[in-house]
N, C-alpha and C positions, 0 to 999 in steps of 0.2 A: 727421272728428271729430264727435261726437255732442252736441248743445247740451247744454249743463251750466246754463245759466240756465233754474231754473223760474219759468213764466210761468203767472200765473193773473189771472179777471179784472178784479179790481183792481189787479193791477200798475202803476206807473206810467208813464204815455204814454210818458218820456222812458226808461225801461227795454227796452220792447219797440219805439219807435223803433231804440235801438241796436243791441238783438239781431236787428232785421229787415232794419234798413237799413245801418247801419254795419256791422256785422260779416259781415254778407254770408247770414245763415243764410234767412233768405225764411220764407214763412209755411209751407215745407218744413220750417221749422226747430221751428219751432212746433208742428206737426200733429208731429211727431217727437221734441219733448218731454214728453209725458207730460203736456201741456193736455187739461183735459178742460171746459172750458168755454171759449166766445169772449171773449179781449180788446174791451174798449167800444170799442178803434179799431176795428173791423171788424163791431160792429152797426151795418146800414142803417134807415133811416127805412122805417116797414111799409111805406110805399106803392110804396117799392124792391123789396122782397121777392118774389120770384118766385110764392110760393104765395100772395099776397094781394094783388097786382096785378091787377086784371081776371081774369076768368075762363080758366086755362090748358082747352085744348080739345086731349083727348087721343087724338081719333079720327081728326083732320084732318093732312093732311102735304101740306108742298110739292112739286110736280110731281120728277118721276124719269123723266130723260129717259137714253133709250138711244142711246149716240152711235156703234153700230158702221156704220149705212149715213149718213155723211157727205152724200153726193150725194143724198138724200133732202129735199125740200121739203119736208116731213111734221115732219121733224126740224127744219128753221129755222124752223116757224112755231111750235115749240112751247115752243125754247129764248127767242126772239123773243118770245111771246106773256107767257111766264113772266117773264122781265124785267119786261114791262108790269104787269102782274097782282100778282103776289108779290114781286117784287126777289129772289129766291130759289131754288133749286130744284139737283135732286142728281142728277148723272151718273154713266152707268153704261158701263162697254165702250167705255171713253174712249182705250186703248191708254196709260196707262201702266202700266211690270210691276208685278202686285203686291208683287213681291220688291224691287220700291224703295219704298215704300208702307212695306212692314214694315220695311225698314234705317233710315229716315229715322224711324222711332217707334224702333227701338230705340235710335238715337244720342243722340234725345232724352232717352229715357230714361238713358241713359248719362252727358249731359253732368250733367244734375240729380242724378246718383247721385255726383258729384266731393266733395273735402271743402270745405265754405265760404270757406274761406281761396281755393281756389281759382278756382270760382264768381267771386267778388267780384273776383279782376282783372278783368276785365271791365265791373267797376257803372262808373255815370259819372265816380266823381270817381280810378276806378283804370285805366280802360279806355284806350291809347295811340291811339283815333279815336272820332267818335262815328259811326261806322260797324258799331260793337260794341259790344253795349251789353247788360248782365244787370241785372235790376231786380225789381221787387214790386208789387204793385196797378197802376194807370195813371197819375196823375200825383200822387204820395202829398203835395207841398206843396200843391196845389191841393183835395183830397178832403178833405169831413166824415169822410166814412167810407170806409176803403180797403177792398179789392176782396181776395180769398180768391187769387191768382195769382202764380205767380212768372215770369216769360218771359228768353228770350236775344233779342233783336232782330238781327239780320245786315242791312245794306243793300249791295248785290250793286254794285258797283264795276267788278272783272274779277276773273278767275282765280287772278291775281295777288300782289293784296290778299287775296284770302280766302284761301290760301296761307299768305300772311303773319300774317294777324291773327287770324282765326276760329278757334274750340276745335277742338284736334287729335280733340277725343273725339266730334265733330258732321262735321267739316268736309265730308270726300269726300261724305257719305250723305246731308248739305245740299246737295250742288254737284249732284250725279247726279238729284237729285228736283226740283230748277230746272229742268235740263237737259231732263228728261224730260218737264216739264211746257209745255214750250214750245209744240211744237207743236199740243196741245189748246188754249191759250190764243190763239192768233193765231186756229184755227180757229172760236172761240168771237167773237172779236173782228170777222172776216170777215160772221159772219153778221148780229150784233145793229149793227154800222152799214149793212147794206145797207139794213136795214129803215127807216137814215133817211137815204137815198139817198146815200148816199156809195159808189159801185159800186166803188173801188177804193182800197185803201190803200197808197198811195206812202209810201217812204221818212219825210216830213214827219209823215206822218198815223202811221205806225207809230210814230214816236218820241211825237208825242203821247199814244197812247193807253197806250203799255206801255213808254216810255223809259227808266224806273227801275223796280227790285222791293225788295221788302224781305221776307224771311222772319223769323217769329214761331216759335219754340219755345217753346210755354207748356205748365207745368205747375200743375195744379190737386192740392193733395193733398188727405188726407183732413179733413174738418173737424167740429171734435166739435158745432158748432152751425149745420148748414147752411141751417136754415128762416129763421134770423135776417143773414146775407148774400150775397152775391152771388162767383161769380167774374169775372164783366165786369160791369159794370154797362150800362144801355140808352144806346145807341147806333147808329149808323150810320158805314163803313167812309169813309173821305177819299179811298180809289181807284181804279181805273177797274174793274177786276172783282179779286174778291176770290177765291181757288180755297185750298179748307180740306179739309183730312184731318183726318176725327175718330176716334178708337179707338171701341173696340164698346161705352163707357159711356152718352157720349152725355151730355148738358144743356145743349145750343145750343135758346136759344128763339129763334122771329121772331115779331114783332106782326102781324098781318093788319089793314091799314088799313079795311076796310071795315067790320069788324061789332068792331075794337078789342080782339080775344083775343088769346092769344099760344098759339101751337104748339109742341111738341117738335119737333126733326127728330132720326127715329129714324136710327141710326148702319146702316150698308148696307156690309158687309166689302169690300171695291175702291171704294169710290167716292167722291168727290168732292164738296163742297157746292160751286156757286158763287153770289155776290151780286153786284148792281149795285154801284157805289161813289158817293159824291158825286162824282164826279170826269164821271163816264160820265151821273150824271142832269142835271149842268151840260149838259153836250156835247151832250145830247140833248133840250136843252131840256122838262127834264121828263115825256117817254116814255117812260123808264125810269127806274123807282125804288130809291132806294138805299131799304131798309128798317131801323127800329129794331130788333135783335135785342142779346140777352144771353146769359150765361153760368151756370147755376146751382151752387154749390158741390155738392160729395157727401157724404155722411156716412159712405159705407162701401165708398171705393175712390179710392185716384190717379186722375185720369185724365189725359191729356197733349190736346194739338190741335195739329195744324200750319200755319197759313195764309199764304199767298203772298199779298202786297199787290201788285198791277201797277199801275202807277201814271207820272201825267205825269213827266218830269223838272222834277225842284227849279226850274229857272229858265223852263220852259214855261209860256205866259198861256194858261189855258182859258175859256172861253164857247161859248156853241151854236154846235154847226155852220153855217154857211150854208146847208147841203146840205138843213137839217132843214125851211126855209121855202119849199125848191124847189116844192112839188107840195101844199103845205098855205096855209090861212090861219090869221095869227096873228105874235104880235111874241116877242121876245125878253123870256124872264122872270128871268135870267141875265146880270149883268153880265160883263166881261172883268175875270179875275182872275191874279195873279200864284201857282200853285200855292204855290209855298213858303211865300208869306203865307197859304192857305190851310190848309195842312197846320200852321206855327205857329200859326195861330188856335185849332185843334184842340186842339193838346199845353200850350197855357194854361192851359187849363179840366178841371174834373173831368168826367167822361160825363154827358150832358146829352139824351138821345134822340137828335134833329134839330134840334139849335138851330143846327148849325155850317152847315149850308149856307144860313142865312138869312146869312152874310159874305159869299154871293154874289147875293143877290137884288138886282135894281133898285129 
């Protein structure tokens, strides 16, 4: 069904709350009413603003690493190096098919193209787990100003459960691009702990580091005033590596901490973005950085993204490795934290850079 409430921007808060949130319509519903100007809830303060935040630097891009020879030291020092360096960086010849790549954007595209009534089983106060869960901005009672995004969250259980509960119009094309993605994530994971001497991961260590996932289906539409907000706002991921499919539009920025710009990563057909997470800079006591990055709205295109959160399990206590003080000097900058309390420290708050992982500093 097509929204029938026109929204313009002085509508009232409590108007375009209920057309966004209650009724299920997303700011899909919005960009697909006949708004030709931004609602005040979704202007951000300039210095959010993607174009007037520090200087965007549009020459520069985070490493593109080629992962078809595995067994190449070349290759671990660069994915390794990258972590340190960027938190950031986008693989290529990774062996997943592209033909799941492309199923997994069509479905998404698919689930988002449902009618809002339907959508909305799924929001929090309709959804039968919070293992499924369809929403808008990021934490909309916490936020001055909400975020330009609509997302489906899925948290991976078994087979089973997402059988049972996940959109018939996502589900298989969600399962097969987990599925697929597995074995590039373990191998990604093998190499950036070896670097801090953890030569082997057993059972314990595997659950730690990738015990839980959770896939994001988000949808960005189009927006009639994009220079005025944001589709994520600044931020840094809660865990332990983060692996994102973005379509060929592209508006993921990352901060470069050294000189404080923010970069495009331009979108590369097959491939892959991955980042550090707070979860992994914990674990690594700070050798690997999780990075501030954001999202910019469009003005003259959908665009969708897919990202895989790998992450501790909910009742797992992270802190640095042991392994990381073996052959270095230096203490622990990183207390031992209960992930779950972490991750709700997270979903309190509105995006916030890197505030969150100061809930684990000593």
């Amino acid at each position: 069904m097509a929204p029938t409430l026109a929204i313009t921007t002085n509508t009232e808060p409590s108007k375009v709350t209920d057309f966004v949130l209650n009724k299920g319509f997303g700011v899909k519903g919005l960009s697909e009413s006949g708004l030709r100007s931004l609602p005040k809830e979704y202007i951000q303060p300039i210095e959010e603003r993607i174009i007037t935040v520090n200087e965007v630097v549009h020459g520069e891009s985070i490493p593109i690493i080629d992962m078809s020879k595995w067994d190449d030291p070349k290759m671990a020092d660069s994915i390794c190096n990258a972590a340190e360096k960027w938190g950031f960086f986008q693989i290529v010849n990774h062996g997943v098919p592209i033909e799941v790549l492309e199923s997994v954007q069509e479905a998404t595209c698919r689930f988002f193209g449902l009618p809002a009534e339907e959508k909305n089983t799924h929001s929090k106060e309709n959804s039968g787990s919070n293992n499924v869960r369809y929403g808008t901005s990021f934490t909309p009672e916490a936020e001055k100003a909400l975020e330009w995004k609509d997302y489906l969250s899925l948290f991976y259980v078994s087979d089973d459960e997402a059988s049972a509960l996940w959109p018939a119009a996502c589900r298989d094309e969600v399962l097969e691009y987990m599925k697929k993605t597995e074995t590039v994530i373990k191998r990604l994971l093998r190499v950036l702990v070896k670097r801090l001497n953890v030569t082997e991961i057993d059972t314990e260590k595997e659950n730690l580091l990738m015990g839980s996932k959770r896939i994001n289906l988000n949808y960005y539409p189009i927006c009639p005033n994009p220079e005025l907000t944001v589709g994520v706002g600044r931020h840094s991921d809660v865990s332990t590596l983060t692996i994102l499919l973005q379509d060929e539009i592209g508006g993921l920025y990352v901060r470069v901490e050294e000189s404080d710009n923010w970069i495009h990563v331009r979108p590369i057909k097959g491939s892959l973005v991955i980042n550090i997470g707070d979860a992994l800079q914990i674990m690594s006591n700070g050798r690997y950085k999780s990075v501030e990055h954001r999202v910019a709205a469009n003005g003259k295109s959908d665009r969708i993204s897919v990202p895989i959160f790998v992450n501790p399990r909910p009742s797992d206590m992270i802190s640095p490795f042991p392994e990381v003080f073996a052959t270095a000097q230096g203490t622990a900058i990183y207390k031992q934290v209960l992930y779950s309390d972490y991750v709700k420290h997270f979903f309190r708050k509105a995006h916030d850079g890197k505030r969150t992982v100061d809930f684990a500093k000593i």
